[in-house]
N, C-alpha and C positions, 0 to 999 in steps of 0.2 A: 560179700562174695569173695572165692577165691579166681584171680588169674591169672594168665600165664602172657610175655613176652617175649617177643624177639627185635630184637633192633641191629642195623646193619646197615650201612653206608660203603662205598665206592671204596676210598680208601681206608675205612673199618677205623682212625686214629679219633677223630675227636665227634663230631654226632651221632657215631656207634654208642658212646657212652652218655652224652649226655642226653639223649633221650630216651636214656635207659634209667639217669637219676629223675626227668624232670617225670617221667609216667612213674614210679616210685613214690617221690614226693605229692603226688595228685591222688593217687591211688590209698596213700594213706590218711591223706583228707579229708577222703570220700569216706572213710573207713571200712578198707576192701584190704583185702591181702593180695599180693602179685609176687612173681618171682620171675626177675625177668634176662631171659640166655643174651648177651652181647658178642656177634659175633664180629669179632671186631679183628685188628690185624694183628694181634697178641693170641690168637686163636679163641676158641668158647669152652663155657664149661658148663655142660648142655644141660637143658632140666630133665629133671627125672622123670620117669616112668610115672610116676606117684604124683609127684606135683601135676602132671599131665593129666591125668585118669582124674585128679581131685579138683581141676579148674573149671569153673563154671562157663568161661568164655577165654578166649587168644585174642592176642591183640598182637599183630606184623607192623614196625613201624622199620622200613626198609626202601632204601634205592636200590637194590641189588638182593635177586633171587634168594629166598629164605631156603639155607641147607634143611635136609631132611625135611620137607614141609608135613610129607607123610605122617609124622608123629601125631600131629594133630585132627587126623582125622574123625568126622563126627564133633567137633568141637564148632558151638559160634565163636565165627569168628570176623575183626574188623582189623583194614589193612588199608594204612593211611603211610604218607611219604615221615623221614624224618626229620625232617623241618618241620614239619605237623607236631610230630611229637613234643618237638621243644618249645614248640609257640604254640601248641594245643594240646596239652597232654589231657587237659581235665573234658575235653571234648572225647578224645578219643578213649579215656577211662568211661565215660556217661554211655557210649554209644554202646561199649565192652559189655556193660552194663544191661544194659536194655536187651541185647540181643540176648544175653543170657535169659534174662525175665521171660523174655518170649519164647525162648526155647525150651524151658520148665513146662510150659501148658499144651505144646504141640507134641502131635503122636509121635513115638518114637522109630524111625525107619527101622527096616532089619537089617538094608545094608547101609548104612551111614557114609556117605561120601565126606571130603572136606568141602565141606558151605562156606566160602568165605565173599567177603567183595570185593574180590578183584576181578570179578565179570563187571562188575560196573566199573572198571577203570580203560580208558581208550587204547584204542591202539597204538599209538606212540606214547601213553605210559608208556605200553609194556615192552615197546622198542629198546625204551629211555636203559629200564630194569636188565633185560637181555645184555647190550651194550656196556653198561656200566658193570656188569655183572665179570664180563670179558676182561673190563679193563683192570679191574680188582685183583684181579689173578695174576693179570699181565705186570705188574708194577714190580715188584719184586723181584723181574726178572728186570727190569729197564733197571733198578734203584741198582743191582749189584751190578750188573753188567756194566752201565756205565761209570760208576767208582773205581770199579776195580781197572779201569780201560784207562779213565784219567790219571790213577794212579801209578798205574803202567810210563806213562809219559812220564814224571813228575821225577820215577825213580831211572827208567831207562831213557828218555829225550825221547825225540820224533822220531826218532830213525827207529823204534821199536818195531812198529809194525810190520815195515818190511825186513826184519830181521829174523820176525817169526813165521811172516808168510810168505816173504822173497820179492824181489822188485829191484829198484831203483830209487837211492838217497842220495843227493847231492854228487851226482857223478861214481859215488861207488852202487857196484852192483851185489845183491845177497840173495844167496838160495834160497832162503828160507830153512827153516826147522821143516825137516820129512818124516825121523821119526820123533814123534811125542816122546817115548821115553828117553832121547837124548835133550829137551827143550831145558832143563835146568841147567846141564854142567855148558849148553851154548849160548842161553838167553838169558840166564838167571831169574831171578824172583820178577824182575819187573816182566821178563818171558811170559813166564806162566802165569803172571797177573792178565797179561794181554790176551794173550790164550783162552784163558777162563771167563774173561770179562766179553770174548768175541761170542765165545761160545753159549753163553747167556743170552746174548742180543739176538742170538741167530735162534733163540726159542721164542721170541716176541709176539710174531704173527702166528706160530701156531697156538701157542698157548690163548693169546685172545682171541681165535676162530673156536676152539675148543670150549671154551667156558661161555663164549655165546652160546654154541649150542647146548653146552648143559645147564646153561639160565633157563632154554627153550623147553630141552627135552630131558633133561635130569641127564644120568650118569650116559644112556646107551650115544647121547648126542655127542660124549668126548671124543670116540676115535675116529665118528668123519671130521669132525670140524679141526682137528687136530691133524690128519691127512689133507684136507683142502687146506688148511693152513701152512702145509711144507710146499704142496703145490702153488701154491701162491706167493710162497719164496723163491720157488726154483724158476717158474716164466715171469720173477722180479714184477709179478703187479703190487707188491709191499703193502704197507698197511691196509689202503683199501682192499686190496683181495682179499685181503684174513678177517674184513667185515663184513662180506659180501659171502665168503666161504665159513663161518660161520653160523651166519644164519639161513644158508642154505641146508648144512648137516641140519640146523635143527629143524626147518622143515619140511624135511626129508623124513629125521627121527618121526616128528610127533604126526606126519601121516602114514608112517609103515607101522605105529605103535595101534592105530587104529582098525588095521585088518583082525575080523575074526578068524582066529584060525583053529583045529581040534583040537582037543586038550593036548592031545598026544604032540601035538607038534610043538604046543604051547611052553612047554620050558625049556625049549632049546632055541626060542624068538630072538630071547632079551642076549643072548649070549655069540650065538652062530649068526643067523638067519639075518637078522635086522643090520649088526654090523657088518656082516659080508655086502648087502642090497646098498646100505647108507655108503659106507665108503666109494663103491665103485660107481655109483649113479652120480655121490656129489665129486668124484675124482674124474668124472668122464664129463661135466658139465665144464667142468674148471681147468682143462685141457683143454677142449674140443668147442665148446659157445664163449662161454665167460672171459679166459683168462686173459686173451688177447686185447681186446676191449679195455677193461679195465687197466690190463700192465700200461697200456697208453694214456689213460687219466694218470694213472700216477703218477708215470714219466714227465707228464706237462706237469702236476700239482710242483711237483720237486723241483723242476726248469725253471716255474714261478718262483719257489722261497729261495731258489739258490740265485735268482736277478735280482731280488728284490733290494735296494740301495736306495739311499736317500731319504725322498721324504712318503716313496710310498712303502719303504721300510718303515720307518716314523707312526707313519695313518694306519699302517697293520700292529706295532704294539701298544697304539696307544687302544685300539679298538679290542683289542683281548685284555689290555689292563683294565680296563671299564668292563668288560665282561665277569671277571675275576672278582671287582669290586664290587659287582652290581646285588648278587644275592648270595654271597656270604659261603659258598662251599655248596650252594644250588643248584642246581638243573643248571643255570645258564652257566654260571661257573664251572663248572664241570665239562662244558663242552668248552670252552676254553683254553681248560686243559688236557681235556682230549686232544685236541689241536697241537697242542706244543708235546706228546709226547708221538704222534703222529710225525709232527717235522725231527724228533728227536729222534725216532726209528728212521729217518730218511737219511740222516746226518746232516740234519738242517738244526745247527746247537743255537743261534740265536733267539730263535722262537721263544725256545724251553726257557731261557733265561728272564726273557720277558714277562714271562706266566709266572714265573717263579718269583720275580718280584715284585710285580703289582699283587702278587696275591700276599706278602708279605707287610703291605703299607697300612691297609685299613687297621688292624688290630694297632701296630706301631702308632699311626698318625693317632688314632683315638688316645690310646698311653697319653700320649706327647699331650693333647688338650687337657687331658686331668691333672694335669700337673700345673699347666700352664694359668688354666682358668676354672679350678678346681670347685667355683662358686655354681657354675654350669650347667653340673651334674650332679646326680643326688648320691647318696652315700653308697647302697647297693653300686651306680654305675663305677665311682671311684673304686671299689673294691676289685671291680671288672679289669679298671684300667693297668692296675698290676701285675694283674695274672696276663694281660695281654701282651706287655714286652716280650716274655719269654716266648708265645705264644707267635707272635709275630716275627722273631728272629726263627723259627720252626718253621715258619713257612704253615701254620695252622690258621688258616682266614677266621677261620670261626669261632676266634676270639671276639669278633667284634659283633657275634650276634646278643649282647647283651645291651648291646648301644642302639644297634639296629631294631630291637625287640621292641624296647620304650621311645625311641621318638626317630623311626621308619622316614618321615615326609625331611629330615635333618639330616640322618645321620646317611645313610643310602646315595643323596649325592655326594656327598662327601666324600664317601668311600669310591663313589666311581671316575669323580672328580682324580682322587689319588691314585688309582690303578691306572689309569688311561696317563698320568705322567708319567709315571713311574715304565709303564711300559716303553711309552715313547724314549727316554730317555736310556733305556737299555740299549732298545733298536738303534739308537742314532748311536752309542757310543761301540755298538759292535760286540757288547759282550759277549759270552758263549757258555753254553753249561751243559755238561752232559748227565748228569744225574737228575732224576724228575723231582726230589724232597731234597728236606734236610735242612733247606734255607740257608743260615748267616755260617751255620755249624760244616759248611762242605763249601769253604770259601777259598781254601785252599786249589777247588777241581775247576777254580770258575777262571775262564779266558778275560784278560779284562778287569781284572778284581775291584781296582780303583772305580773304574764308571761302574761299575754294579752300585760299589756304595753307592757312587754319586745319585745313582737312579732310586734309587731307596729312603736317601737324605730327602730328594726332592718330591718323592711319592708323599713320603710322612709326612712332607711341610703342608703340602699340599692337603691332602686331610686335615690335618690340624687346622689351617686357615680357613676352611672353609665352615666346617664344622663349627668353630665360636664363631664366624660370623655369624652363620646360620640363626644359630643359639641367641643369639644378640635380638634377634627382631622378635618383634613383641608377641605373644602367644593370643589368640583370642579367646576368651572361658572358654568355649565346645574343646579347644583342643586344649586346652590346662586341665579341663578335665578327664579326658583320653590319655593324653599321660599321666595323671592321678591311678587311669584304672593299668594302666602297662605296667606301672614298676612292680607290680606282684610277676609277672612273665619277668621281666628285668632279674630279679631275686632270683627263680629260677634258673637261668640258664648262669647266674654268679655261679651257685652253689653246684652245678655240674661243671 
């Protein structure tokens, strides 16, 4: 058979692709042809027309809303998470399969909608998708804003800020920059870094209200959720408003998209009609009921991380480091760092830091074991353990799902054992980070640099340690031979 994929994760860097080789590799087992679009954060390079029109079945393996899904319409089709794909790809090639078979022998509609199954997935799936969909969008704008912000410091000192927006430094007083095009010959570079990097930051929550709703409602859902998203910076309800304002536009979109209306009136819906209705319904909710409400959750969320000191500093990184650790770049993972770029839009930089390095220990701490007790692991997992240094100084968890793949009930605490130090250990020394990626490579932007390492050194050990104890206790046959059948999944996810 021939098919067609798409694969796409949150932040599009590493299980974008590798469930793009492992359904590749499966698919040619099977002996099926696929070709499969990764839409990953290097952008896509879409399938064609032809390849479309000639696949027997789609196959979506995606955390975050598949672009243009329309292409596929009239095609079977099967739509599973991407952790699926990489620890299931030949499940989700069989299913691919079948559905095609069966759709060979059934009558052919006149109007073919897109059949897929994501009716069978729940409703906080599809919260999960929307969400992560937002926050995908949203990164790019947090990764430059805050570099270029940090960097601003590094090259002008503290006193930058109020030099470009006006204030009070240490007893002297600055107007500020009024007009922009005098900010170079009065701020210089580190000026207009600051500048640009505010100016990024201050598109955060529309940007992620905006791309919620067009997880929800495709393209019409961008300019409320994009409008309740400025509104939700200007009555300061911050991040939560632009989650709340999000999925309100889409909402709103995907029930205005359902009125029938005359043909005549019908192509000036998607363009006039819907966005003039969307914007002002979800702008006049988020003024007038919502915004007030929620600006006061936020205000207390932010009162909480900006008290937080001690040791229930300590019990909140060590509880996202364990999060981080726990499913590899998964669903719980992800909200973890949802979390830390939530307190990172608040200016609460400790969080981000923590997230950022407990997510960095598993891959590391596994490294450090194959080195150490290199007898442990089998040859596949040591090939793993290479690729996962670099991997782990990137700040990419999902280095270590080739360890976690083959022996899950070992490797899994381990890894949560190490994020939950590693976290802790951020929290207690006060680190700070304003950039959401990058890991070891933007160590330069980190408050603290020394305790970073130090929380990093003791995540890794901490993995490590555990992990060959673990290894150490004796296997019973059932499970020697459960990991007998893993290391072919283990292979796979090396070779991606």
């Amino acid at each position: 058979m021939k098919l067609v994929a798409v694969t796409s994760c949150p932040t599009g860097i590493a299980h974008t692709y590798m469930a793009a080789e492992a359904l590749e590799q499966e698919a040619e087992a099977a002996g099926h042809e696929i070709s499969v679009e990764t839409q990953g954060a290097a952008g896509a390079t879409p399938l064609t027309a032809a390849q479309i029109a000639e696949a027997d079945a789609v196959v979506f393996a995606a955390d975050v809303d598949v672009r243009d899904k329309e292409r596929f319409a009239g095609k079977p089709t099967v739509t599973g998470s991407v952790k699926r794909a990489i620890n299931d790809a030949a499940g989700l090639i069989s299913e691919a399969a079948a559905a095609a078979s069966s759709d060979s022998t059934a009558p052919k509609p006149t109007a073919a909608p897109l059949r897929t199954q994501n009716a069978a997935l729940g409703f906080g799936s599809h919260l999960r998708q929307w969400l992560m969909t937002g926050v995908s969008y949203m990164i790019p704008f947090v990764a430059a804003g805050g570099i270029l912000i940090a960097l601003s410091f590094v090259l002008g000192g503290a006193e930058i800020a109020v030099i470009v927006d006006g204030g009070t430094f240490q007893g002297t007083e600055y107007p500020g920059v009024s007009d922009l095009s005098k900010l170079f010959s009065e701020a210089g570079f580190a000026g207009v870094m600051f500048k640009l990097g505010s100016e990024a930051f201050s598109m955060l929550v529309p940007i992620l209200a905006g791309f919620i709703a067009f997880g929800m409602a495709d393209r019409m859902g961008i300019a409320p959720g994009v409008v309740g998203g400025l509104i939700a910076v200007a009555i300061e309800a911050g991040f939560l408003g632009g989650l709340v304002a999000g999925l309100l536009a889409g909402a709103v979109t995907l029930g205005l998209k359902q009125i029938k209306v005359p043909r005549g009136v019908a192509g000036v819906m998607p363009v006039v009609v819907i966005p003039l209705i969307s914007v002002f319904v979800v702008g006049f909710i988020m003024i007038v009921v919502a915004g007030g409400p929620i600006a006061s959750v936020q205000s207390a969320l932010t009162d909480w991380l900006g008290s937080l000191a001690g040791v229930n500093a300590v019990l909140l990184g060590a509880l996202l480091g364990a999060m981080m650790g726990f499913d590899l770049g998964g669903p719980v993972n992800k909200v973890a760092y949802l979390f830390g770029t939530a307190a990172l839009a608040s200016d609460n930089l400790t969080v981000m830091a923590a997230v950022m390095a407990a997510g960095m220990v598993p891959p590391l701490g596994l490294a450090l074991a194959t080195v150490i007790r290199r007898k442990l692991f089998t040859q596949p997992e040591r090939q793993a353990g290479e690729a996962a240094w670099l991997l782990g100084l990137s700040f990419i968890t999902e280095g270590a799902i080739p360890f976690a793949a083959a022996d899950p009930l070992r490797v899994i605490p381990s890894t949560v054992a190490g994020g939950a130090a590693a976290g802790a250990t951020s929290m207690a020394v006060g680190s700070t980070l304003m950039a959401p990626h990058g890991g070891i490579w933007v160590i330069g932007l980190i408050g603290n640099p020394l305790g970073y390492l130090l929380a990093i050194v003791v995540g890794t050990a901490v993995t490590c340690g555990v992990v060959v104890a673990a290894k150490h206790v004796r296997r019973s046959p059932t499970e020697s031979a459960t990991q007998a059948e893993s290391s072919a999944t283990a292979r796979q996810a090396v070779a991606a």
